[in-house]
N, C-alpha and C positions, 0 to 999 in steps of 0.2 A: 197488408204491405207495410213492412217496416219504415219506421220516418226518416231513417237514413238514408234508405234508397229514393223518396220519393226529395230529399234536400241533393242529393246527388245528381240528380234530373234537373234541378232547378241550376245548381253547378254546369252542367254541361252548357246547357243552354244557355244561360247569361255568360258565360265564358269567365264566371269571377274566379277569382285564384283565392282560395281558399287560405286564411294564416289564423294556426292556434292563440287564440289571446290564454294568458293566464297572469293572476294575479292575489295578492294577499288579500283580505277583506277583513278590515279590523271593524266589530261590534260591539256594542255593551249590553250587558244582561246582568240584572240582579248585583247591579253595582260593582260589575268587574266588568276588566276588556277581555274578549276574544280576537282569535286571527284564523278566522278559515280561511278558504281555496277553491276558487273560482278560475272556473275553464270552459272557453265556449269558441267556437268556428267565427269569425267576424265576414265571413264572405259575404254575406247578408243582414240584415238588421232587422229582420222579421222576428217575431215572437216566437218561443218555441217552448216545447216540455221540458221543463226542468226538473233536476234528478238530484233528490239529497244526496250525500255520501256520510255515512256515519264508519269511522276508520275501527280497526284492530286496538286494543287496549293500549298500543304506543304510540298513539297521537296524531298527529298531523305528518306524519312521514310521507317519505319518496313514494314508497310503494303505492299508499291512498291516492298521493298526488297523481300517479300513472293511470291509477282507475276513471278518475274526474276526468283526464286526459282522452281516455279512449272514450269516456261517453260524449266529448266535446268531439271529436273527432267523427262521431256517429249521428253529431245534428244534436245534442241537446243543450243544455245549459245545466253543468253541473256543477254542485259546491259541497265542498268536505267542509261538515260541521265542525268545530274544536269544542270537546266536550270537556278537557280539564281548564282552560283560561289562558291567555299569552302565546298560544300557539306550541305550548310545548312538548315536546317531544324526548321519546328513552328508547335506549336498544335492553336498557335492566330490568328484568324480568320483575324482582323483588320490587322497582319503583313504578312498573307499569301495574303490578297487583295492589300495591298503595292508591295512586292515584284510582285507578278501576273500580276498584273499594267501596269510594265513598263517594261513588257513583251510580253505580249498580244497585238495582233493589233500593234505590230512595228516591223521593218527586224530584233528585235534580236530573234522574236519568232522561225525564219525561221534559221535563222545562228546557232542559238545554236543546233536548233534539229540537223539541218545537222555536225555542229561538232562533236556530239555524234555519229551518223552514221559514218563519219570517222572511230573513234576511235572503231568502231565495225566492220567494215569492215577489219579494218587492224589485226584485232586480228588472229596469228597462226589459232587457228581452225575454224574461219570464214572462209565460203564458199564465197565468195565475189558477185558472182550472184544472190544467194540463200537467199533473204533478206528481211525481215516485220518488222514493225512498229507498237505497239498498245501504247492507251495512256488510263488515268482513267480522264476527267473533263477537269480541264485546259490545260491536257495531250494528253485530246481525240480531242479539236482545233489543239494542235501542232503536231497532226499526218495527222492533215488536211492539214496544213499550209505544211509539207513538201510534201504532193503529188504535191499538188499548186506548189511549188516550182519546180517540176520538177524532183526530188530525183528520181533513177533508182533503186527504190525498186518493189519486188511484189505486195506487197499487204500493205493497214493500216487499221487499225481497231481500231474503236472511241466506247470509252465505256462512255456512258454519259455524254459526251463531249459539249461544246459549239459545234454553227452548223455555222460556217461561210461561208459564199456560195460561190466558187470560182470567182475574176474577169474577167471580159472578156481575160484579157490579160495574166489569168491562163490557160485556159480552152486548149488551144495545146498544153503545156507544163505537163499534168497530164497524167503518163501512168502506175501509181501504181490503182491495184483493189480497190475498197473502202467497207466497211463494217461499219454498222453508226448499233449500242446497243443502242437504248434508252427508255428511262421510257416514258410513255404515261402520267404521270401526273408529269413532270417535273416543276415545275413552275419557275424554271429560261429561260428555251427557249420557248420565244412566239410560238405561232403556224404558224405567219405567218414569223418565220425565218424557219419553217421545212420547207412550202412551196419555199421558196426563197429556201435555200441549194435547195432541189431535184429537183427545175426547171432547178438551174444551175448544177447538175449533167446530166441531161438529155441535155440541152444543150453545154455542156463538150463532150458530147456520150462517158461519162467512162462507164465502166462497174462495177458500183455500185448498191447495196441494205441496206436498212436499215429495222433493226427487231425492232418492237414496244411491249414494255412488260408492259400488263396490269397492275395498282397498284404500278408501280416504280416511287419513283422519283429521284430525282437527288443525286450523289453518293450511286447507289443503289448494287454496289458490295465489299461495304467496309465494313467488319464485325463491325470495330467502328464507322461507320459513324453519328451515331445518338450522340456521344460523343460530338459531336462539338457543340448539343445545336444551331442547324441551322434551323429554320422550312426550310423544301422542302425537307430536307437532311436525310435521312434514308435508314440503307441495309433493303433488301428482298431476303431474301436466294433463294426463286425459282428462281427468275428473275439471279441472279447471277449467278448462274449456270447451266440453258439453255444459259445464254450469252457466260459464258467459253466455253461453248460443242457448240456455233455457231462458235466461233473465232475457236475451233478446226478443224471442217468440213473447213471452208473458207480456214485454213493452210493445210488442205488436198489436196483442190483445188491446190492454187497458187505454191504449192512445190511438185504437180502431174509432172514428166519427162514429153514433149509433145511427 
């Protein structure tokens, strides 16, 4: 049973009126500020699972924020990491692949995610055991990059994410579940990097799976994704939303009591 239905039940019955809190959350790391984005139900002040959000290569935008949004709205306690500093944000392709950059493929991909974990774990109504990760693109790598890392999370889920394949000298150190969304005609991830990821999942022996969604391709669950004037880049509303309702069932799984 999902934990939204079972806070939903808890809603009926105490008759509380349910109000979205949301909020900036300025941190420091590695001698700079950040500003993530913090969103959770206040109807109650019970501890709950909390849910990194690692955003698209353009920062801490609307869109991310709307994600964090619905997972607070679902009972969790969710916060978008900011992965470049100050919270900032681009619609500029050329400045979203700059800052991305020099991100990507180097230990600050690893360090930053895990600093926003931190600052989510430490949070009053986080449950501190009780903890996932999803990301959208450059988001859905650095939800990679922190299983790799060894992060004692449940579970991460990559929504049309680069596929980086873990290295050998990841592969005992990953004990979060994996969940890989992606578009079948992506045309930024060759074919033969899905190959590489899933031979190195299967030689990892995580317990991971990836759902392939006919007709998507790359940032295929972002209502303005085709704004960006990117060929490959376009939402598909179906695919979106079998993908939300897979990440749900997967957060059924990994936040099932044993």
């Amino acid at each position: 049973m999902r934990i939204a239905t079972l806070l939903l039940g808890f809603l009926l019955a105490t008759g509380a009126e349910a109000a979205l809190v949301t909020e900036t959350v300025e941190y420091r790391h590695g001698g700079q500020v950040f500003k993530g984005y913090l969103a959770y139900d206040d109807a109650n002040l019970e501890r709950r699972p909390g849910i990194l959000v690692v955003p698209e290569w353009w920062g801490v935008n609307d869109y991310v924020k709307s994600r964090a949004e619905q997972l607070a709205d679902m009972g969790y306690l969710a916060f978008v990491v900011d992965m470049y500093g100050d919270g900032r944000v681009t619609t500029n392709p050329k400045q979203a692949a700059e800052w991305a950059g020099k991100v990507r493929g180097t230990p600050l991909m690893r360090e930053r995610v895990n600093a926003g974990l931190k600052v989510l774990r430490g949070h009053e109504l986080s449950s501190p055991m009780d903890v996932a990760a999803i990301g959208f693109c450059f988001g859905g790598s650095g939800v990679l990059e922190l299983a790799y890392s060894g992060a004692d999370v449940r579970g991460v889920v990559s929504f049309h994410g680069n596929l980086p394949a873990p290295k050998p000298e990841d592969a005992a150190r990953i004990k979060a579940r994996v969940l890989v969304l992606h578009g079948a005609d992506d045309p930024f991830i060759k074919p033969e990097e899905v190959v590489d990821f899933v031979q190195g999942m299967r030689k990892a022996k995580t317990d991971s799976h990836m759902v392939v969604y006919g007709n998507a391709v790359h940032a295929f669950t972002n209502p303005r994704a085709d704004e960006a004037g990117i060929p490959g880049v376009a939402y598909n509303e179906l695919a979106a939303e079998r993908a939300w309702g897979h990440m749900q069932d997967f957060f059924g799984e990994i936040f099932t009591p044993n």
